[in-house]
KOLRO-442040 format. One line per field, with one value per residue: residue number from 1; chain; y, x negated, z of N, C-alpha, C in turn. Coordinates in steps of 0.1 Angstrom, whole numbers, plus 2048, in hexadecimal, padded with zeros to 3 digits. Atoms other than C-alpha are relative to their C-alpha. Example, Ala and Ser with C-alpha at 12.3 -4.5 7.8 and 13.67 -1.06 7.14 Angstrom:
BEGIN
pos <- c(1 / 2);
unit <- c(A / A);
nY <- c(7F4 / 7F5);
nX <- c(7F7 / 809);
nZ <- c(800 / 800);
caY <- c(7D3 / 7F5);
caX <- c(785 / 777);
caZ <- c(84E / 847);
cY <- c(80C / 80B);
cX <- c(7F7 / 808);
cZ <- c(800 / 808);
//
This chain:
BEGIN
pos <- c(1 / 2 / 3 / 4 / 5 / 6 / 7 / 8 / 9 / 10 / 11 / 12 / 13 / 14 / 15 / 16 / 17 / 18 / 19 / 20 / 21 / 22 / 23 / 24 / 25 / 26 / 27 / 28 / 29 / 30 / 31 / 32 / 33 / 34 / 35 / 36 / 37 / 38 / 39 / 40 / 41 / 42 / 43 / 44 / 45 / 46 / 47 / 48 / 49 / 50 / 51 / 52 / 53 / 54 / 55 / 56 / 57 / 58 / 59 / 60 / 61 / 62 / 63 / 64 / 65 / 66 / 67 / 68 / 69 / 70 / 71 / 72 / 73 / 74 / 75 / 76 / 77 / 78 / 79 / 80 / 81 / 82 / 83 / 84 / 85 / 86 / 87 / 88 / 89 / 90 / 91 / 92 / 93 / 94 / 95 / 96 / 97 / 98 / 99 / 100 / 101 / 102 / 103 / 104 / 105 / 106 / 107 / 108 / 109 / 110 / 111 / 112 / 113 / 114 / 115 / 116 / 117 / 118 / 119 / 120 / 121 / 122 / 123 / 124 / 125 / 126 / 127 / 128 / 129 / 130 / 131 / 132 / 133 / 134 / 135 / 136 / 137 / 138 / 139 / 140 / 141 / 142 / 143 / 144 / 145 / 146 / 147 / 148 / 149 / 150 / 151 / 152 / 153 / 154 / 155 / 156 / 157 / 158 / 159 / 160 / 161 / 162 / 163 / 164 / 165 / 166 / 167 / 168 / 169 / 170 / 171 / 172 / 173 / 174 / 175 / 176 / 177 / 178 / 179 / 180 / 181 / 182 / 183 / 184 / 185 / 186 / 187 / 188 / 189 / 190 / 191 / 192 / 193 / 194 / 195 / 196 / 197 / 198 / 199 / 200 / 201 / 202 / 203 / 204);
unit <- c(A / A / A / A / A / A / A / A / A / A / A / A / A / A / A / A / A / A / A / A / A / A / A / A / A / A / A / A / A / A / A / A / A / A / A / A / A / A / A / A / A / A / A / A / A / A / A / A / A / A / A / A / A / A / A / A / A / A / A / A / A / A / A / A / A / A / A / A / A / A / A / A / A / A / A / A / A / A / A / A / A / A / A / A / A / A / A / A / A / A / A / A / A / A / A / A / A / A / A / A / A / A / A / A / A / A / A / A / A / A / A / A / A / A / A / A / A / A / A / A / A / A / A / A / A / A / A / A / A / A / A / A / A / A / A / A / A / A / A / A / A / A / A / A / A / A / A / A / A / A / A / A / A / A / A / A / A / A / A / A / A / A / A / A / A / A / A / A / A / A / A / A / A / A / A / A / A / A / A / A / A / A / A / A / A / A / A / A / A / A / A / A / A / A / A / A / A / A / A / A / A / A / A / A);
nY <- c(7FE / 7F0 / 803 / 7F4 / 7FA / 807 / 80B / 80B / 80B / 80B / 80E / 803 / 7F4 / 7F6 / 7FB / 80C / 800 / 7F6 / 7FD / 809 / 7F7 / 7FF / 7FE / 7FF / 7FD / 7FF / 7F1 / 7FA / 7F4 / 7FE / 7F6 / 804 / 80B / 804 / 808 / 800 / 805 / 7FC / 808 / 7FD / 80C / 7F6 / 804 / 7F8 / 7F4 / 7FB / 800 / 7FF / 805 / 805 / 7FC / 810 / 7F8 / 7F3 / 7F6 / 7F0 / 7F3 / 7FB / 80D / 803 / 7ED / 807 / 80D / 7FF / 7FE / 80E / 806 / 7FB / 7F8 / 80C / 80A / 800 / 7FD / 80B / 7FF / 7F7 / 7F8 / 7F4 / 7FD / 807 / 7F9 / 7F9 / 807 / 7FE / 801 / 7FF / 80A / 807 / 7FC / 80B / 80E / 805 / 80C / 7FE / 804 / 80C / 7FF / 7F6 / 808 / 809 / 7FC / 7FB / 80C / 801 / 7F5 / 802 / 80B / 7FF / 7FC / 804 / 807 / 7F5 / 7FD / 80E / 801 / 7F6 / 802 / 80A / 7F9 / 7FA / 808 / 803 / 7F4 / 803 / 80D / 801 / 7F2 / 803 / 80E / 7FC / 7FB / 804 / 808 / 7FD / 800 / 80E / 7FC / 7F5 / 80D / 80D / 7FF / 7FC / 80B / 803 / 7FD / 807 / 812 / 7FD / 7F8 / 80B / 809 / 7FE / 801 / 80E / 80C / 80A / 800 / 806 / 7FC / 7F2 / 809 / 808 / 7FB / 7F7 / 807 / 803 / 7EF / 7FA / 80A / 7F8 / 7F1 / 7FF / 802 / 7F0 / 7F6 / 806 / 7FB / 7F3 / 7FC / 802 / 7F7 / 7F4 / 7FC / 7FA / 80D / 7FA / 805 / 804 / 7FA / 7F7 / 7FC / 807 / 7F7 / 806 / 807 / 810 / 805 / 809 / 80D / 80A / 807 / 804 / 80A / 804);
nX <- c(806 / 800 / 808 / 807 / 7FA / 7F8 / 7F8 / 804 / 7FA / 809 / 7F6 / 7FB / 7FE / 7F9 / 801 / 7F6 / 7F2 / 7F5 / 803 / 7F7 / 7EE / 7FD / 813 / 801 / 80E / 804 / 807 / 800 / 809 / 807 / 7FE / 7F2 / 801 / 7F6 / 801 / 7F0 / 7FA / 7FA / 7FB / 7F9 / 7F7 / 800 / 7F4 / 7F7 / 80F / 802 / 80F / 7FE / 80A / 7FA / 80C / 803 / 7F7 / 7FB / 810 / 7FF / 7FB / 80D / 804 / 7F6 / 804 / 80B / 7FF / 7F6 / 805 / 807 / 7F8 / 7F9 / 80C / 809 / 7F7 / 7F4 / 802 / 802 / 7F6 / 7F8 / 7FB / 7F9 / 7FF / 7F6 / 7F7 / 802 / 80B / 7FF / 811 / 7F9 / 807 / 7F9 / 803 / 80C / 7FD / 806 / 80B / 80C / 80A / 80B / 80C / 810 / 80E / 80C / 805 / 80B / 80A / 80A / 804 / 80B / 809 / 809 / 80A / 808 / 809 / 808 / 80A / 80B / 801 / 808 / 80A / 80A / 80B / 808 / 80D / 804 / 808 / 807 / 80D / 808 / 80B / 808 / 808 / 80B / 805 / 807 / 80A / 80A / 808 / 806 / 806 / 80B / 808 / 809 / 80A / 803 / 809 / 808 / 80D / 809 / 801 / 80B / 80E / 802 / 809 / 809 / 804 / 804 / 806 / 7FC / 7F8 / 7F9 / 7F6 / 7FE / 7F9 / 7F2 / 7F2 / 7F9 / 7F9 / 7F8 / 7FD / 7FA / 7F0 / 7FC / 7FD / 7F4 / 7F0 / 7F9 / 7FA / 7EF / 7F6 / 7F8 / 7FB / 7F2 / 7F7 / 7FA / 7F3 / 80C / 809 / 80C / 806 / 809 / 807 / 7FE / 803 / 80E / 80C / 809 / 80E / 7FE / 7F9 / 810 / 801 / 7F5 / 804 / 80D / 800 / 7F5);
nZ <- c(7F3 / 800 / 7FD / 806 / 809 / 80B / 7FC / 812 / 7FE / 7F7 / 805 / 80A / 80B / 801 / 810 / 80B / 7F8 / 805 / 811 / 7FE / 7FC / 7F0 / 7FA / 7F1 / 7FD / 7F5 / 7FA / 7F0 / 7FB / 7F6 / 7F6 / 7FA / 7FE / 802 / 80D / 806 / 80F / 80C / 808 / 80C / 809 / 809 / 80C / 7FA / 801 / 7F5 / 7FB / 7F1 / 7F6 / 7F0 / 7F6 / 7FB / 7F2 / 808 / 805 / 800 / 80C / 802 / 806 / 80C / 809 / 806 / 804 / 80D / 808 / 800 / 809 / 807 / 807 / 806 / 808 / 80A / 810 / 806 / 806 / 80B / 7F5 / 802 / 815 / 804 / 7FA / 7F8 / 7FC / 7F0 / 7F7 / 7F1 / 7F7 / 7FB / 7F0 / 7FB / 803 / 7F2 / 804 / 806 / 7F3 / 802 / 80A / 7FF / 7F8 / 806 / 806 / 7F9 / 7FB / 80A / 801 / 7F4 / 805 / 80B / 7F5 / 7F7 / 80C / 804 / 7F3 / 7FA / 80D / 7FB / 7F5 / 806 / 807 / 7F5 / 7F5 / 80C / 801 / 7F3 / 800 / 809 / 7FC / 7F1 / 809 / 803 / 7F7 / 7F9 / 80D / 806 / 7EF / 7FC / 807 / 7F9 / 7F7 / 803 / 80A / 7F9 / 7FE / 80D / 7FE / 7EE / 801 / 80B / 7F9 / 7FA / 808 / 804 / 7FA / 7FC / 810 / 804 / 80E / 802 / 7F8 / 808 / 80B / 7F9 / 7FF / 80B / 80B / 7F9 / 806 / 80B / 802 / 7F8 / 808 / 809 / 7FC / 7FF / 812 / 803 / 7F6 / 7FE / 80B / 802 / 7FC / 807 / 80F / 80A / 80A / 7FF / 7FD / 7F3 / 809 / 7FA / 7EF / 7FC / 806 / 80B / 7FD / 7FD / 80C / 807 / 7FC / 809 / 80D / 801 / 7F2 / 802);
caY <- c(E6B / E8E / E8F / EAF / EC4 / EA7 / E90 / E6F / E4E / E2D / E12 / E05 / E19 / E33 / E3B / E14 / E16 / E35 / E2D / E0C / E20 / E11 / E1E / E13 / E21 / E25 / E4A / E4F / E72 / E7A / E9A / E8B / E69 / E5F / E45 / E4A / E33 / E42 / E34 / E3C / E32 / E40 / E34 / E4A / E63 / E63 / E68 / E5D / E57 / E47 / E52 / E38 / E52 / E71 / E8F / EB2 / ED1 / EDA / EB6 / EB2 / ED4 / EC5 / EA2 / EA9 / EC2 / EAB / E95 / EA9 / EBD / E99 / E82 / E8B / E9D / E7C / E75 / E7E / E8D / EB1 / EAE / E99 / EA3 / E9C / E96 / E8A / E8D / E81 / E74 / E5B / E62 / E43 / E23 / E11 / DF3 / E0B / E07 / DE8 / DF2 / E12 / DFC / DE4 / E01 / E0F / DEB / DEA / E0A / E07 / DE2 / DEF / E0A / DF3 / DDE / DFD / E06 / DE4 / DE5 / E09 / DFE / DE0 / DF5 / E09 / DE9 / DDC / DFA / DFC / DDB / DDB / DFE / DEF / DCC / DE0 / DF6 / DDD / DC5 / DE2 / DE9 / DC3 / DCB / DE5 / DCE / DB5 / DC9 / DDA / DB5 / DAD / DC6 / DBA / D96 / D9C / DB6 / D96 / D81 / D94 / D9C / D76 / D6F / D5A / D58 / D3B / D4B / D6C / D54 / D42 / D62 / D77 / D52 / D53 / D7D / D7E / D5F / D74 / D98 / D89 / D7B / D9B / DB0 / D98 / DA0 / DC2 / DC5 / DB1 / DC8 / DE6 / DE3 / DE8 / DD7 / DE0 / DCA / DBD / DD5 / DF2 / DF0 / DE1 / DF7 / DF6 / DE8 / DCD / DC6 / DBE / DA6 / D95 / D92 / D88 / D6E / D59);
caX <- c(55D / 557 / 534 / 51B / 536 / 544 / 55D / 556 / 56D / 55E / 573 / 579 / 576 / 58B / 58A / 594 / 5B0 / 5C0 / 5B9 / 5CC / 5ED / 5ED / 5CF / 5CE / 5B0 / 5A2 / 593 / 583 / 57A / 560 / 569 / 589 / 580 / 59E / 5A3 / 5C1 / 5CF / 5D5 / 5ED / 5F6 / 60F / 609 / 62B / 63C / 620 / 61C / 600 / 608 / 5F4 / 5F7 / 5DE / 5D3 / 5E1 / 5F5 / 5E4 / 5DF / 5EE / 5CA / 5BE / 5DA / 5D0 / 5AB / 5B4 / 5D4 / 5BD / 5A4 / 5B9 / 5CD / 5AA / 594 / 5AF / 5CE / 5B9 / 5AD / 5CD / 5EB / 5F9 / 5FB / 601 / 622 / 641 / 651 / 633 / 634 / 618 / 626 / 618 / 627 / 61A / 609 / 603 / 5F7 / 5E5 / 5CC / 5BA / 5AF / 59E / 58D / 57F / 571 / 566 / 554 / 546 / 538 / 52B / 51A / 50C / 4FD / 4EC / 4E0 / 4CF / 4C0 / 4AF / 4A4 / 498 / 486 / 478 / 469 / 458 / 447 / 43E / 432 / 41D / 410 / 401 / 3F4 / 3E2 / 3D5 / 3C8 / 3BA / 3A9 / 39E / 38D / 37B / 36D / 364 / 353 / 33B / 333 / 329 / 313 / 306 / 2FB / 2EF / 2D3 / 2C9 / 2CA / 2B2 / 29C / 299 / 28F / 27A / 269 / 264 / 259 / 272 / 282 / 296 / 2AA / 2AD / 2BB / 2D5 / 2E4 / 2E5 / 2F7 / 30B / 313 / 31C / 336 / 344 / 341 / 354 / 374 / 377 / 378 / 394 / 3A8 / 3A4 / 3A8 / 3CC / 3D8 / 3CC / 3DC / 3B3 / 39B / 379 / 35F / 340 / 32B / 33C / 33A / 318 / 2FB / 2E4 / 2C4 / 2D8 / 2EA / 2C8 / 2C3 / 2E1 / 2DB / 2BA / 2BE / 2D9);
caZ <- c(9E9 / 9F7 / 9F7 / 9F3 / 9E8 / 9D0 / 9D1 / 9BB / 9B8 / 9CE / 9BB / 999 / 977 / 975 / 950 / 941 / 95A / 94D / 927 / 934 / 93D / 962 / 97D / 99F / 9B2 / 9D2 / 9DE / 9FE / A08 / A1F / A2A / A3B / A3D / A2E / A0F / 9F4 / 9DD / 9BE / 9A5 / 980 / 966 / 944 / 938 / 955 / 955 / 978 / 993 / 9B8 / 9D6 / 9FA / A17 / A2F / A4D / A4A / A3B / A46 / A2F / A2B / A28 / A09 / 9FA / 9F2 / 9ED / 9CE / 9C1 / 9BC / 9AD / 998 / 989 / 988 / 97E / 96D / 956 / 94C / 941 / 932 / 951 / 944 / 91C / 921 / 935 / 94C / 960 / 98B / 9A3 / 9C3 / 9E5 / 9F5 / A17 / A2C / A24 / A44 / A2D / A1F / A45 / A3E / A1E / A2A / A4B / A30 / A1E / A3C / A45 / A20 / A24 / A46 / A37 / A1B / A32 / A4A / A2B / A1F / A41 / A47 / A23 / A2E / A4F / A3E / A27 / A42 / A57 / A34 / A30 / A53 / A51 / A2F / A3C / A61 / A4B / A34 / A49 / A60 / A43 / A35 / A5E / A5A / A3A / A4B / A68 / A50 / A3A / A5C / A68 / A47 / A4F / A74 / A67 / A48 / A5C / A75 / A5B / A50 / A6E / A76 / A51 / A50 / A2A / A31 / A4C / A35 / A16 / A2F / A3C / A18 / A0B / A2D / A27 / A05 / A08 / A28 / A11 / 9F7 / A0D / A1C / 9FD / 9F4 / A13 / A11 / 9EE / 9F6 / A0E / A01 / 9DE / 9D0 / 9B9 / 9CA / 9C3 / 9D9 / 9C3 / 9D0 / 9F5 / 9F8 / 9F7 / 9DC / 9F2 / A01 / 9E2 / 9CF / 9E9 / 9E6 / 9C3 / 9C4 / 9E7 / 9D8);
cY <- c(80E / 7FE / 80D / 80A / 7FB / 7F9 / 7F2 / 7F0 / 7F9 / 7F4 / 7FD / 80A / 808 / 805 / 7F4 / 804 / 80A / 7FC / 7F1 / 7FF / 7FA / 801 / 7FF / 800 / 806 / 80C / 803 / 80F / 805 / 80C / 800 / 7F3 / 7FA / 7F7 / 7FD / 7F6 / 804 / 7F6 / 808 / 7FD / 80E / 802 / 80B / 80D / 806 / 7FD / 801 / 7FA / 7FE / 804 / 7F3 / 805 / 80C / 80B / 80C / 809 / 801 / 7F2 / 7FE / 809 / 7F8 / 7F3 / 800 / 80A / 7FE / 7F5 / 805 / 807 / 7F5 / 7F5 / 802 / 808 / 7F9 / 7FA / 806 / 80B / 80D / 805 / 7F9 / 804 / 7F7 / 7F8 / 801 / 800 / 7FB / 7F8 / 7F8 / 7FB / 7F2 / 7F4 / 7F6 / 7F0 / 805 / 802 / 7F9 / 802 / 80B / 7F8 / 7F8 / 809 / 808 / 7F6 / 7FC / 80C / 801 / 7F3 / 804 / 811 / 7FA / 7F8 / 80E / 803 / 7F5 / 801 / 80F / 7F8 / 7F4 / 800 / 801 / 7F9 / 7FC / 807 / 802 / 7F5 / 7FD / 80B / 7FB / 7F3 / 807 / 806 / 7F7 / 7F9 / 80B / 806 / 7F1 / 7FF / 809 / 7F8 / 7F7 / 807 / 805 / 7ED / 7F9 / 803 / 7F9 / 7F1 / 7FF / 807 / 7F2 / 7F5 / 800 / 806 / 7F3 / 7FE / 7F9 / 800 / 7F5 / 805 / 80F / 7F5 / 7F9 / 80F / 80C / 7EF / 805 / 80D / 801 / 7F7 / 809 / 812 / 7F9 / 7FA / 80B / 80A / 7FA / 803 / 80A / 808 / 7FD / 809 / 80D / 804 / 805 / 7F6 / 804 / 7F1 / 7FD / 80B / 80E / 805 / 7FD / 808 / 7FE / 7F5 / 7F5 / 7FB / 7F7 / 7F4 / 7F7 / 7F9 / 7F6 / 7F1 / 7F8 / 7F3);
cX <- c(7FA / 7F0 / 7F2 / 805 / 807 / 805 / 7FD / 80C / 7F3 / 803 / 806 / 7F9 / 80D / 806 / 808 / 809 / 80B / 800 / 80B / 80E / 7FF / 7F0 / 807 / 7F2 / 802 / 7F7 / 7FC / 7FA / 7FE / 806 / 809 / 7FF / 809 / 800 / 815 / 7FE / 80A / 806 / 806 / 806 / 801 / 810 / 80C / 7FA / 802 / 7F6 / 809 / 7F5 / 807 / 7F5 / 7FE / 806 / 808 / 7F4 / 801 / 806 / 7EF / 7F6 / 805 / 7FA / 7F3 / 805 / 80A / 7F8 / 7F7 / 804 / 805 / 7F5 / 7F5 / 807 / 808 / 7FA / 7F9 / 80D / 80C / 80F / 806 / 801 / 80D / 809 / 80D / 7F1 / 802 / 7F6 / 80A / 7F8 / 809 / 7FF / 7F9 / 804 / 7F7 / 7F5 / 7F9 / 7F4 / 7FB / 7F3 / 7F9 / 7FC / 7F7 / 7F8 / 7F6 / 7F5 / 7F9 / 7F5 / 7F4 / 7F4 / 7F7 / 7F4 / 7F6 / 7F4 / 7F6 / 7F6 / 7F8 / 7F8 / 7EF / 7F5 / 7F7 / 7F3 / 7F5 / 7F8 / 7F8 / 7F4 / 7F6 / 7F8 / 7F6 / 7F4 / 7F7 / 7FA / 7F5 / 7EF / 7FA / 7F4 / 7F5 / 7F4 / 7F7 / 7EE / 7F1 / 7F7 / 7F9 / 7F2 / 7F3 / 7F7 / 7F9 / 7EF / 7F7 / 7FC / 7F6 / 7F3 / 7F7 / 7F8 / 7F6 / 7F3 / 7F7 / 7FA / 807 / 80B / 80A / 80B / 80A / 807 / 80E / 809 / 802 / 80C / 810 / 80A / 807 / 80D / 80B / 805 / 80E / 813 / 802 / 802 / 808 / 808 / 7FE / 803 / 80F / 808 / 7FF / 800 / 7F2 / 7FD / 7F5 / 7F7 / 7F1 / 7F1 / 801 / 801 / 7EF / 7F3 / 7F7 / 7F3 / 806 / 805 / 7F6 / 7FE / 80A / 7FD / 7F8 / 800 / 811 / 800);
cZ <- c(802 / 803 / 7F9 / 7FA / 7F4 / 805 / 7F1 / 807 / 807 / 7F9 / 7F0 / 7F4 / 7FF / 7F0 / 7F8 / 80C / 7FA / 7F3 / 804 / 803 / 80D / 808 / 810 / 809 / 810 / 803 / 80C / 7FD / 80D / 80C / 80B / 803 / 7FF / 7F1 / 7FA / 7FB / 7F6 / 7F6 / 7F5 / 7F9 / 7F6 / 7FD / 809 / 801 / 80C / 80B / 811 / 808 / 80D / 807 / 80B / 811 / 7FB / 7FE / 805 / 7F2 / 7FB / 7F4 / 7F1 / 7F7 / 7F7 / 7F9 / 7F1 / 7FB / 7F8 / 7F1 / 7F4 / 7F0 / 7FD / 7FB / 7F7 / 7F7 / 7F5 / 7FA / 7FA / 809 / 7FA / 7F0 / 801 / 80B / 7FD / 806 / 812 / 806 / 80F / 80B / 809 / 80D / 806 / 800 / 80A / 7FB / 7F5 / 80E / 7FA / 7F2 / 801 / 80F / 7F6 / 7F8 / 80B / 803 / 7F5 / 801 / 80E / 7F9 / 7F9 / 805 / 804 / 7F5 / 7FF / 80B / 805 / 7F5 / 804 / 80A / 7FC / 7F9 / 808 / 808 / 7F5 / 801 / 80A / 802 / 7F9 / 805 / 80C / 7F8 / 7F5 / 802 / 810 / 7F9 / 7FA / 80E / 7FB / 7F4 / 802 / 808 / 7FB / 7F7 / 80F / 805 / 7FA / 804 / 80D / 7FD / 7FA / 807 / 80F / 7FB / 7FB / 808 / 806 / 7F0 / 7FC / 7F4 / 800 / 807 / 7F7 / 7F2 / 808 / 800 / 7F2 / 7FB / 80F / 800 / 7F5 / 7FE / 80C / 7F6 / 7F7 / 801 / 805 / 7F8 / 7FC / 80A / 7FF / 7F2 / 804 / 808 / 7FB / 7F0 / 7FA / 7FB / 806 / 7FF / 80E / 7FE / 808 / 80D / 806 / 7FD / 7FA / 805 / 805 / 7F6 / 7F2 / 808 / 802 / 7F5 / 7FD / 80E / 7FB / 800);
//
């Protein structure tokens, strides 16, 4: 397959096939969008191909040099004599197998992209969940203070004991959700500021 300046097989091993004396293989190349089938026979020591349409002079030029320079010097092509290279011009039921080799080829695309974009929504979510949970996190330490400064305004220690038990059961499910999305370990320790954190401790 013509691809970056290279051409690479798409089908089969290449290598046991020749060491096997017969090789029938499948070649697309990009640059032409065309797919050969090459065929070998050690025992005649010969290298033919079929094209899937006819070929350009130019087209042929690349494509048998190709061959001649990545294949037959895999075998025994040019150490034994006589030796044939021949093309045997179009073979109209190699269609069907470069459409299935485009419709594999597109398929395994479309996977890949879905596979991508999944990522991304993946990512996007984990990031906006994260990032909302540790907002929620703020809010709650923020009402923490007004609730406490209330209670303690009124004197009232029992109201200040409900909402640290009611707070810290609240702190520690949201530090689990935003630990799960964002891929952290933060404890309750670390977001909680030291003065309310004493009272926590201490109001339990």
């Amino acid at each position: 397959m013509f691809v970056d300046g290279k051409i690479y097989s798409n089908f089969g091993n290449i290598e046991r096939l020749i060491r096997e004396g017969e090789m029938k293989e499948l070649l697309y190349f990009s640059f032409a969008d065309l797919l050969v089938k090459l065929e070998y026979s050690k025992e005649a020591n010969s290298l033919k191909y079929a094209s899937h349409r006819e070929i350009s002079f130019d087209e042929r030029v690349v494509i048998e040099q190709y061959l001649l320079t990545n294949i037959a010097i895999k075998t025994d092509f040019y150490d034994r004599y006589p030796a044939l290279f021949i093309y045997l011009g179009k073979d109209e039921k190699l269609v069907r197998d470069l459409n299935l080799f485009h419709l594999k080829n597109t398929l395994k695309f479309l996977a890949g992209r879905e596979k991508e974009v999944k990522e991304k929504v993946d990512d996007l979510i984990n990031s906006s969940m994260s990032n909302y949970y540790f907002e929620q996190i703020g809010d709650t330490i923020l009402e923490l203070r007004k609730s406490l400064k209330l209670g303690t305004d009124r004197n009232d220690n029992k109201h200040n004991i409900l909402v640290v038990k009611e707070t810290k059961e609240k702190m520690n499910e949201l530090i689990k959700a935003y630990n799960l999305y964002s891929n952290k370990n933060i404890s309750i320790e670390a977001v909680v500021p030291r003065d309310l954190l004493d009272t926590l401790n201490i109001i339990d």
